[in-house]
N, CA, C and O of each residue as an XYZ file, in Angstrom:
624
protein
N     117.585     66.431    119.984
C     118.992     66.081    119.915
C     119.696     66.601    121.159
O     119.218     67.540    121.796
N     121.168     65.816    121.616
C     121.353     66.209    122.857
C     122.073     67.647    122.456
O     122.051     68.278    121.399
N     122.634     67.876    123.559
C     123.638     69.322    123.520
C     124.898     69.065    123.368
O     125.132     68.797    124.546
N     125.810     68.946    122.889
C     127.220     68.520    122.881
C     127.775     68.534    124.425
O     128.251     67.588    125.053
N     127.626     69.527    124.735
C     128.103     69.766    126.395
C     127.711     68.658    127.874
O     128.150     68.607    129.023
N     126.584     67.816    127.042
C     125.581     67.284    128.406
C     126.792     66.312    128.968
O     126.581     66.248    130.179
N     127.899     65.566    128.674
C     128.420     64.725    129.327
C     129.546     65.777    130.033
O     130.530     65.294    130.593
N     129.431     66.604    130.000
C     130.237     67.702    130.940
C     129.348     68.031    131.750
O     130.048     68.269    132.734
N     127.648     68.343    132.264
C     126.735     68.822    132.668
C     126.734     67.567    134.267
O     126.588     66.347    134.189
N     126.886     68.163    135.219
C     126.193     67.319    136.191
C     125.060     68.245    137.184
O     125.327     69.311    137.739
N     124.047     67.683    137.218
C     122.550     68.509    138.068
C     122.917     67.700    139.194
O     123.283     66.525    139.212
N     122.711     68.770    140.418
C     122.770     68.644    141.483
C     121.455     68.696    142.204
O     121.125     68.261    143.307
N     120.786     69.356    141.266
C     119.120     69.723    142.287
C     118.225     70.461    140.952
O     118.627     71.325    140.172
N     116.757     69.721    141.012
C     116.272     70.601    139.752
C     114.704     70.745    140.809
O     114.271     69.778    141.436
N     114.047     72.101    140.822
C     112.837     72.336    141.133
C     111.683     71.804    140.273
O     110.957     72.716    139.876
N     111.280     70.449    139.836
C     110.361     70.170    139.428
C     108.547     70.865    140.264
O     107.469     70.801    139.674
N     108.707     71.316    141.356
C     107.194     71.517    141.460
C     107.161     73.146    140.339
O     106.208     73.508    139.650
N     108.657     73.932    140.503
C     108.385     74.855    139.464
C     107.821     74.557    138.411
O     106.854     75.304    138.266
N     107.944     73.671    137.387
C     107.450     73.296    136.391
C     105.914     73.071    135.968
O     105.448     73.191    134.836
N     104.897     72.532    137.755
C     103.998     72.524    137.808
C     103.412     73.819    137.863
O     102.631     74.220    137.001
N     103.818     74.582    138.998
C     103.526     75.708    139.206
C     103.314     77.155    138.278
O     102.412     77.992    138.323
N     104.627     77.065    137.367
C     104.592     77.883    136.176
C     104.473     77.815    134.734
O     104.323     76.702    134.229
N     104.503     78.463    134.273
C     104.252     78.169    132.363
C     105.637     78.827    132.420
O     105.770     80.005    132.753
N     106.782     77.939    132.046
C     108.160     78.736    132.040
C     107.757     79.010    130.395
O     107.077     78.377    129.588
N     108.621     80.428    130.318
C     108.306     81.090    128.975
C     109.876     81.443    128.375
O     110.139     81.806    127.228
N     110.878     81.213    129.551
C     112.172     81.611    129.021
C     113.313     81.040    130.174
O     113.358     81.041    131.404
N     114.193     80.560    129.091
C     115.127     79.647    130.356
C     116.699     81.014    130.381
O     116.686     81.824    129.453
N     117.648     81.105    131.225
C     118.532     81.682    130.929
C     120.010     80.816    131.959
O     119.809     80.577    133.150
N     121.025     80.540    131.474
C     121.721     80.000    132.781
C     122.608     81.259    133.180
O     122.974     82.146    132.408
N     122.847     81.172    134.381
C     123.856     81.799    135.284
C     124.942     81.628    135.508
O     125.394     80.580    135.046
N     125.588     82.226    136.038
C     126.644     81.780    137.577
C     126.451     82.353    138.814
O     126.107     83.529    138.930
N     126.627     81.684    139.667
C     126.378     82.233    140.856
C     127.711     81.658    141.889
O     128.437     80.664    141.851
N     127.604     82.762    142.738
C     128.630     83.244    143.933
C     128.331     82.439    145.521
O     127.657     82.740    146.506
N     129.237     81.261    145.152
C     129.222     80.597    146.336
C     130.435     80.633    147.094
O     131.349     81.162    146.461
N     130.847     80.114    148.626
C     131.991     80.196    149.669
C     132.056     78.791    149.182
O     131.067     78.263    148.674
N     133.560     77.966    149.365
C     134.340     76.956    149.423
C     133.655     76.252    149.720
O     133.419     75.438    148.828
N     132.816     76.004    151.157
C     132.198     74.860    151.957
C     130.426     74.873    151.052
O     129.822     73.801    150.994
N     130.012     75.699    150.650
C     128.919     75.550    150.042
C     129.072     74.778    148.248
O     128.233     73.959    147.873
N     130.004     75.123    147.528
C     130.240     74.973    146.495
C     130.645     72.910    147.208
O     130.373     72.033    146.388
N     131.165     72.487    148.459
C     131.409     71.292    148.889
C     130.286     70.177    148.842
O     130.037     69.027    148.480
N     129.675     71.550    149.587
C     128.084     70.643    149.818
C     127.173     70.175    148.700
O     126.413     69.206    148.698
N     127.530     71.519    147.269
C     126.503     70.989    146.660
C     127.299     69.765    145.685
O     126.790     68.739    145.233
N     128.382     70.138    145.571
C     129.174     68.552    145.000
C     128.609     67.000    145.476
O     128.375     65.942    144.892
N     128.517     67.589    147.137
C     127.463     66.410    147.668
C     126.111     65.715    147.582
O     125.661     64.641    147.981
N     125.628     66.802    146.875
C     124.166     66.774    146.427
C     123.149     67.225    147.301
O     122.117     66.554    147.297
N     123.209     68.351    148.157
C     123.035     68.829    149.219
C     122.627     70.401    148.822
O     123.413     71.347    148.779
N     120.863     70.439    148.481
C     120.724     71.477    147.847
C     119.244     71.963    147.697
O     118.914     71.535    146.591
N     118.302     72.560    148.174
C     116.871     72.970    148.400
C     116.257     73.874    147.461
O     116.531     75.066    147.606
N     115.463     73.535    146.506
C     114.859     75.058    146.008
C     113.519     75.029    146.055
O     112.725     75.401    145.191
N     113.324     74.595    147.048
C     111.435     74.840    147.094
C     111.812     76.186    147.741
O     112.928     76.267    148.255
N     111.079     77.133    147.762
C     110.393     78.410    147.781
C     111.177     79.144    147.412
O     111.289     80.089    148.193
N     112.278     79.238    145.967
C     113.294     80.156    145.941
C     113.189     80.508    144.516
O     112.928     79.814    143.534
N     113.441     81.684    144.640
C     113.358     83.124    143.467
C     114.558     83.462    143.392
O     115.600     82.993    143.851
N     114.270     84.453    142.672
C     115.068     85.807    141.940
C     114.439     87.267    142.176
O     113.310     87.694    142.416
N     115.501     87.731    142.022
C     115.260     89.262    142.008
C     116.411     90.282    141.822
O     117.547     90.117    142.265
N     115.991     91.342    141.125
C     117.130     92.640    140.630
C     116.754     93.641    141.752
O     115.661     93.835    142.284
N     117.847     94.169    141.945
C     118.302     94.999    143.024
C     119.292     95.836    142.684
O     120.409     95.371    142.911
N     119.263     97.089    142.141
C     120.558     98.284    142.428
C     121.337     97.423    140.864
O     122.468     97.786    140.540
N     120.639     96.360    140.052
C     121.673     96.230    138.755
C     122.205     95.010    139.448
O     123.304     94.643    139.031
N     121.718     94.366    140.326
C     122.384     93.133    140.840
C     121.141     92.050    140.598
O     119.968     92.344    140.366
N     121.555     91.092    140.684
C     120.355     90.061    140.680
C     120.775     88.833    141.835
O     121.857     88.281    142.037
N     119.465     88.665    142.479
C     119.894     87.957    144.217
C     118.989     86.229    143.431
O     118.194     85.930    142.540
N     119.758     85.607    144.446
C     118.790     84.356    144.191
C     118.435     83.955    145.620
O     119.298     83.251    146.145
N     117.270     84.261    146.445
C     116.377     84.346    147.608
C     116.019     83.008    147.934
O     115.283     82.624    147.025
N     116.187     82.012    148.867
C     115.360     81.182    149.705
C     116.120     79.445    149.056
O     115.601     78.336    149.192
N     117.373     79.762    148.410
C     118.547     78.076    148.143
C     118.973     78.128    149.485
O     119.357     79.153    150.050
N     118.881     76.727    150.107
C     118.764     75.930    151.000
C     120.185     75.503    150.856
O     120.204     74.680    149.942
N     121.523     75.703    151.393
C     122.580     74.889    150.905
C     123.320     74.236    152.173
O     124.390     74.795    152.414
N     122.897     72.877    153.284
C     123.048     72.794    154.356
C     124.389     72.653    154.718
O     125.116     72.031    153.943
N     124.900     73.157    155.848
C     126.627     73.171    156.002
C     127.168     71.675    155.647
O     126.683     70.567    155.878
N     128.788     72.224    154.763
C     129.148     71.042    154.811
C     129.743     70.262    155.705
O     130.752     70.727    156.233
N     129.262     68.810    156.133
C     129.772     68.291    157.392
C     131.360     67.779    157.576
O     131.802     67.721    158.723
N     132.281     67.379    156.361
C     133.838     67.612    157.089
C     134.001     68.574    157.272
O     135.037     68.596    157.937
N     133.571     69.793    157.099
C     133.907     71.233    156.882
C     134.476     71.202    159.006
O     134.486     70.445    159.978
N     134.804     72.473    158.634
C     135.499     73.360    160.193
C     133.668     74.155    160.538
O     132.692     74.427    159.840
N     134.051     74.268    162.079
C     132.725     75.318    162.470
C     132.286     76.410    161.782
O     131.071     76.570    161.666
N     133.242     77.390    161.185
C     133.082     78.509    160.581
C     132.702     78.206    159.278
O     133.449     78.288    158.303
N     131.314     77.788    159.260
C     130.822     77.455    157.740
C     129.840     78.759    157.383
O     129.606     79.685    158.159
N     129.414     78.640    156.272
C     128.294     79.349    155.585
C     127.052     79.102    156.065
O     126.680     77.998    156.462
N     126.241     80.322    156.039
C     124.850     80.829    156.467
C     124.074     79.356    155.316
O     124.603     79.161    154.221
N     123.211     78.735    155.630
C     122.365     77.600    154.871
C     121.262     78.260    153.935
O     120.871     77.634    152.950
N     120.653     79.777    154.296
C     119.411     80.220    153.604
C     120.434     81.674    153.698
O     120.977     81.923    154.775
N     120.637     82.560    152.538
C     121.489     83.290    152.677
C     120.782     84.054    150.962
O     120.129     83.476    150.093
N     121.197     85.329    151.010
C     120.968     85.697    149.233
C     122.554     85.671    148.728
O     123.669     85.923    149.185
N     121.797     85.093    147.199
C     123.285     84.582    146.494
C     123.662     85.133    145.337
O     123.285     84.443    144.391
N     124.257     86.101    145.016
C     124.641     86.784    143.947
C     124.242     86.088    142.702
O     124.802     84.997    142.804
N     123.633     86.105    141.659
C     124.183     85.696    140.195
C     124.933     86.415    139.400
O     125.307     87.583    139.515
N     125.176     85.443    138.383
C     125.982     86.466    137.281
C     125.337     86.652    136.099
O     124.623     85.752    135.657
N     125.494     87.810    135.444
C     124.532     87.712    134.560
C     125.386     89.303    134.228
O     125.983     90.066    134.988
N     125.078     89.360    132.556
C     125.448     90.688    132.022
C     124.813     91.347    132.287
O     123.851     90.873    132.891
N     124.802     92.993    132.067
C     123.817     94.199    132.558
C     122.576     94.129    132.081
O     121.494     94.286    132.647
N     122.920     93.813    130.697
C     121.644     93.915    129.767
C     120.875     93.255    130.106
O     119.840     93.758    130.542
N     121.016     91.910    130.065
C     120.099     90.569    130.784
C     119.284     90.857    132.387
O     118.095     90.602    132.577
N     120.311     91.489    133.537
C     119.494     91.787    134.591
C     118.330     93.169    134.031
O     117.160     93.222    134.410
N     118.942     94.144    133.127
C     117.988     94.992    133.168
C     116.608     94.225    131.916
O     115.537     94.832    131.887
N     116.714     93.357    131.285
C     116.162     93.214    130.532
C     114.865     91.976    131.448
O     113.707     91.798    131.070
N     115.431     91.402    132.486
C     114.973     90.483    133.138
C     113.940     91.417    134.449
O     112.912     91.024    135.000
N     114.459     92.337    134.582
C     113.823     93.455    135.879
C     113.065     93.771    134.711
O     112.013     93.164    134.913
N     112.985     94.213    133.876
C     111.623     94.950    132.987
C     110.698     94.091    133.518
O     109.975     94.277    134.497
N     110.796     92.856    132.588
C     109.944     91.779    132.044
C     109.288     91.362    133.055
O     108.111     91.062    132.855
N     110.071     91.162    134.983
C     109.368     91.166    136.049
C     108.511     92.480    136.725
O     107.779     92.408    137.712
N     108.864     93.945    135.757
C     107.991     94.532    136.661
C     107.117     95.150    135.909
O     106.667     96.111    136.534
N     106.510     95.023    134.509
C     105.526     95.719    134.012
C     104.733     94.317    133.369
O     103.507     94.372    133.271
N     105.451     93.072    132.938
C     104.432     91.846    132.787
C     103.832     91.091    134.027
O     102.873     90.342    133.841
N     104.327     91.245    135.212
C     104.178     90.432    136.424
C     104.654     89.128    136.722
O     104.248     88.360    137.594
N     105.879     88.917    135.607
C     106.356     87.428    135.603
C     107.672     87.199    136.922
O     108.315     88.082    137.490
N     107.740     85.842    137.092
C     108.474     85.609    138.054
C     109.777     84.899    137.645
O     109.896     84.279    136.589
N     110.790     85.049    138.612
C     112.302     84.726    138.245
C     112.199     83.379    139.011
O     111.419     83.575    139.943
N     112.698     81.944    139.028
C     112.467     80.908    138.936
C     113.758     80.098    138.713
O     114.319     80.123    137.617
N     114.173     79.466    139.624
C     115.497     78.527    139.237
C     114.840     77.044    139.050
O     113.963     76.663    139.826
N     115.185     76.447    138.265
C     114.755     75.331    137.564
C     115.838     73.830    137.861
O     115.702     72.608    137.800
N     116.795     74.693    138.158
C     117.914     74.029    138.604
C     119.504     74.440    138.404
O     120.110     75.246    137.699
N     119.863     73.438    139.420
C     121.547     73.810    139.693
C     122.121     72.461    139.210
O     121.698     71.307    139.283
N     123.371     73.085    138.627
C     124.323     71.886    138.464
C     125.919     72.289    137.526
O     125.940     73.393    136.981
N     126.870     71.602    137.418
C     127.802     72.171    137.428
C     128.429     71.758    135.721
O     128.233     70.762    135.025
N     128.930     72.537    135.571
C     129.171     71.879    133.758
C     130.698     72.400    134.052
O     131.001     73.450    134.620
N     131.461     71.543    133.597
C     132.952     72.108    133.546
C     133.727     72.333    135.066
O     134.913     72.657    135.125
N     132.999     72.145    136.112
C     133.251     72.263    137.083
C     133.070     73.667    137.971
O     133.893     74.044    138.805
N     132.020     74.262    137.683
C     131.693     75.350    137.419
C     130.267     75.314    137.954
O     129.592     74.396    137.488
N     129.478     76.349    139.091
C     128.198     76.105    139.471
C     127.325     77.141    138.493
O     127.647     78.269    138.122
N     125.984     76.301    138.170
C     125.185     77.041    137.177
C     124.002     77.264    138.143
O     123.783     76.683    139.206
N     123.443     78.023    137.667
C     121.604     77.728    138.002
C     120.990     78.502    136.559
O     121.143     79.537    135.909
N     120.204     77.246    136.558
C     118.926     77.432    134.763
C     117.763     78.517    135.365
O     116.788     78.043    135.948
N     117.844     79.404    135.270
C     116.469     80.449    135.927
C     115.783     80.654    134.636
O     116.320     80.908    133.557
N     114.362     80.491    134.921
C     113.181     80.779    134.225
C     112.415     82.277    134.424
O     112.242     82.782    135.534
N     112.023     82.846    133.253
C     111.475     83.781    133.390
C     109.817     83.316    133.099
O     109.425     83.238    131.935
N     108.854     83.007    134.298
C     107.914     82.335    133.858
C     106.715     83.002    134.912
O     106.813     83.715    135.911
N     105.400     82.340    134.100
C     104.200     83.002    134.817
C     103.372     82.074    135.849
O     103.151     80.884    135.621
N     103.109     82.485    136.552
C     101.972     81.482    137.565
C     100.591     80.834    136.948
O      99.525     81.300    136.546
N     101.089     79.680    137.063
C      99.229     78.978    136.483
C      98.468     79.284    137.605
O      98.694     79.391    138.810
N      97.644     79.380    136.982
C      95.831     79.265    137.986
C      95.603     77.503    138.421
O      96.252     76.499    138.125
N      94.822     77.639    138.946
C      94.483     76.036    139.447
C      93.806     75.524    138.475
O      94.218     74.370    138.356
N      92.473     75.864    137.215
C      92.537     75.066    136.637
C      93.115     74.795    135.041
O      92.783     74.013    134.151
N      94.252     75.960    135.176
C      95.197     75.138    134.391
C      96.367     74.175    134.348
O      97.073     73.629    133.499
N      96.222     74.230    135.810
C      97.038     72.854    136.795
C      96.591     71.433    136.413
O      97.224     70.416    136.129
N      95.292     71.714    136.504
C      94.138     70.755    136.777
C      94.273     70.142    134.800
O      94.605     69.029    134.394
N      93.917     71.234    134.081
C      93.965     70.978    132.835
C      95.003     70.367    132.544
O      94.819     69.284    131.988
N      96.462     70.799    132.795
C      98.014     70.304    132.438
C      97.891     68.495    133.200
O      98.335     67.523    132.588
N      97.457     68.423    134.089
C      97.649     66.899    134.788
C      96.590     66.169    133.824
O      97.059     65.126    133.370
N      95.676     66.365    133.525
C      94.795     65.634    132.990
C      95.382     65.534    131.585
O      95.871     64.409    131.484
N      95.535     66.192    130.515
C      96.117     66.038    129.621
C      97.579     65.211    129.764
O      97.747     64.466    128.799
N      98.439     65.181    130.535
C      99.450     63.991    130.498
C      99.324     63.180    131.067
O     100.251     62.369    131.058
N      98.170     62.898    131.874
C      97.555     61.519    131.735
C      97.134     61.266    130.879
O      97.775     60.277    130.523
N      96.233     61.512    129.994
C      95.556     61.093    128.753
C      96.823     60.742    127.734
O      96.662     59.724    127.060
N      97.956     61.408    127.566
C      99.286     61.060    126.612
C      99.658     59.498    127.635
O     100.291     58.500    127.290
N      99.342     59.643    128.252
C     100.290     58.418    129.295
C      99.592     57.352    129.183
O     100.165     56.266    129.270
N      98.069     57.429    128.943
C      97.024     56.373    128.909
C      97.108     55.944    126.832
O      96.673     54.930    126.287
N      97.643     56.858    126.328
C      97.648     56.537    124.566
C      99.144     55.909    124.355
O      99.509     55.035    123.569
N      99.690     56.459    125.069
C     101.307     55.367    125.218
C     101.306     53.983    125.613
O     102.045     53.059    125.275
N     100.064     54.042    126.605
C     100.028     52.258    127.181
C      98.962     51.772    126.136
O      98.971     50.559    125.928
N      98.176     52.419    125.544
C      97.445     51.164    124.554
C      98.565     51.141    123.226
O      98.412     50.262    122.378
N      99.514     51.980    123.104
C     100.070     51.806    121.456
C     101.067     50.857    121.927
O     101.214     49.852    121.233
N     101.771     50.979    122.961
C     102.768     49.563    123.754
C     102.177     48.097    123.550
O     102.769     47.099    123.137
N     100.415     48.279    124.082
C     100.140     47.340    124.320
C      99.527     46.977    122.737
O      99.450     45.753    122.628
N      99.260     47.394    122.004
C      99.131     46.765    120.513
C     100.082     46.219    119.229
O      99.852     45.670    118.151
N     101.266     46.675    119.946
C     103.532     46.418    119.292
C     102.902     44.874    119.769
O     103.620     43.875    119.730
């Protein structure tokens, strides 16, 4: 069933190779701390998360390696494009999220950005790294669902 909220929800950028890459085990949304001309850009749809994390620091939590390229009506004095970006998040949650990354070995993971209410989110995953052949296992199995969908189509 949908979420009541989704026709307020607009995604600007979602990391699908994360999805390949990890067994997400826990979703959490944010807020995060953007400048005027970046919050522009991503309205534009102007937004990178291949190689980008999370991490707790001093009770803070950074989001490492979002791609957000200057916005072009903007003035010269724009924002850094690869920069660390504050989230928001209650105490409990960063300290509860720093545990879980430093005695299980799991990784912090944005899944995606997008804005609900007019408002920038990012969906971060608290998730683990597959091995290759459970990569291998995960592709083969939704092919096989994808190959039982086209014979039950093709027997309607």
């Amino acid at each position: 069933m949908d979420r009541p909220s989704d026709e307020a929800e607009k995604t600007v950028a979602s990391n699908r190779k994360a999805r390949h890459d990890y067994e997400i085990l826990e979703v959490i949304e944010c807020g995060v701390v953007l400048t005027g001309s970046e919050v522009k850009s991503l309205r534009a749809g102007r937004v990178a998360l291949t190689d980008c994390y999370a991490r707790a620091e001093t009770g803070e939590m950074w989001l490492e390696g979002m791609n957000i390229p200057p916005y072009e009506q903007g003035d010269n004095r724009t924002h850094q494009p690869v920069r660390p970006r504050k989230l928001l998040l209650h105490r409990r949650q960063i300290e509860e999220l720093r545990s879980q990354v430093a005695e299980r070995g799991f990784s912090l993971v944005p899944l995606r950005v997008y804005f609900t209410h007019g408002i920038a989110k990012v969906e971060l995953a608290v998730a683990r790294g597959k091995r290759r052949h459970e990569k291998r296992h995960a592709i083969a199995k939704r092919e096989a669902e994808r190959e039982v969908e086209r014979e039950l189509g093709r027997r309607r």
